[in-house]
C-alpha positions in Angstrom: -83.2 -33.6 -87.3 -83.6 -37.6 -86.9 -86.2 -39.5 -88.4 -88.2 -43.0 -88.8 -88.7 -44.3 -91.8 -92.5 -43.6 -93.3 -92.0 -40.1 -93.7 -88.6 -40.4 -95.9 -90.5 -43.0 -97.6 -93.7 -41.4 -98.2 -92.2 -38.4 -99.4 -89.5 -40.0 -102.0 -92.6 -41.9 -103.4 -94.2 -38.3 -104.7 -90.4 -37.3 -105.0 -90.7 -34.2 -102.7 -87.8 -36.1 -100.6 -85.8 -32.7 -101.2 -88.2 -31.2 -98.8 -86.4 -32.6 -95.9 -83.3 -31.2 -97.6 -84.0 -27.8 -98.0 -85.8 -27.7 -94.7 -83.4 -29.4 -92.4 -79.9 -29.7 -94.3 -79.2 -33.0 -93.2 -81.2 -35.7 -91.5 -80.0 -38.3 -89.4 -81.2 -42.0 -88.9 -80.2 -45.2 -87.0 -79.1 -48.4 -89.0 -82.4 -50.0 -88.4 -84.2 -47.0 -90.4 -81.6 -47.6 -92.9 -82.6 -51.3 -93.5 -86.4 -50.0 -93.6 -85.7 -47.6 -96.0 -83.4 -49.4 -98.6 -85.3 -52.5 -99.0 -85.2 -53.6 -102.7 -88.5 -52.9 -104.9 -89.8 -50.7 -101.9 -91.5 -47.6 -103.9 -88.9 -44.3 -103.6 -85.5 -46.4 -103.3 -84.6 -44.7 -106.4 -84.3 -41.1 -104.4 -83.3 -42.2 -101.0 -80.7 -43.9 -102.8 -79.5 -40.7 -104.5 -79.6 -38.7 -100.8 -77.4 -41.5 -99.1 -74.9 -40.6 -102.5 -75.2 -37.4 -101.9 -74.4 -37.5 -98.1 -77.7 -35.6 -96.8 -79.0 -38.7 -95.0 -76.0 -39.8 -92.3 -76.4 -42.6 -90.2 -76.2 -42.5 -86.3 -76.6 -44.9 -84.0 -78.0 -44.1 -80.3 -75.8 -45.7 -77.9 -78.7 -47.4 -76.5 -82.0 -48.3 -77.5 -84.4 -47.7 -74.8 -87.4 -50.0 -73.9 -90.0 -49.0 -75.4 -92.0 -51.3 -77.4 -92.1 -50.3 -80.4 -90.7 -51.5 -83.6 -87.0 -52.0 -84.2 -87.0 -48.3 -86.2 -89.1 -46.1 -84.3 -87.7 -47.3 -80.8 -83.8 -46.2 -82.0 -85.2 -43.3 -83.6 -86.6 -42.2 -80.6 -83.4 -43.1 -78.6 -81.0 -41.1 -80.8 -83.5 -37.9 -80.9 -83.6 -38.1 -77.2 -80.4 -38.7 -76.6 -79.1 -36.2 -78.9 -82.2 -33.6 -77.7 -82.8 -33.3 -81.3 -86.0 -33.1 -83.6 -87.6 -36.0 -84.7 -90.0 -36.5 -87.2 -92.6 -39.4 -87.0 -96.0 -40.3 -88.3 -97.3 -43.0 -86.3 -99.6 -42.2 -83.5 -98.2 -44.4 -80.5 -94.5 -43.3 -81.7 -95.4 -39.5 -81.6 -97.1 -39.9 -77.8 -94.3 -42.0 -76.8 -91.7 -39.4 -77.8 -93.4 -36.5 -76.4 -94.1 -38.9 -72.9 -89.7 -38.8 -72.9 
């Protein structure tokens, strides 16, 4: 399963982040969600910090991030999930009907 930041953030934030765990095992994310997601004083860090220790969030990088204007996370999210022809999970509007357009 690969996924853009918001819903690992929104989730840590009412610490239900082990939802993703017990659902999927692992998760996978490029670098750029990375940076998103362990920005300093950003509500959550405290339990996305703890899954990175713990090893259930890897880090993945597509080997290329497509065109598709978008921001820097949601665009090699949706790269790595299509090139892997895995499961992503997303929240945004536009970055859901892009994905499901590929």
């Amino acid at each position: 399963m690969i996924s853009n930041t918001s819903p690992i953030i929104f989730l840590s934030k009412i610490n239900k982040l082990d939802l993703l765990k017990r659902l999927f095992r692992e998760i996978s994310i490029p670098s750029q969600v990375k940076e998103e997601l362990l920005i300093v004083g950003k509500p959550g860090l405290i339990g996305i910090q703890e899954a990175f220790k713990d090893g259930w969030i890897a880090v993945l990088e597509p080997k290329e991030n497509l065109p598709l204007g978008l921001g820097k996370g949601e665009t090699a999210a949706i790269s790595l999930a299509k090139e892997r022809k895995e499961a992503l999970i997303v929240d945004d509007a536009v970055s859901v009907k892009v994905a499901q357009s590929l």
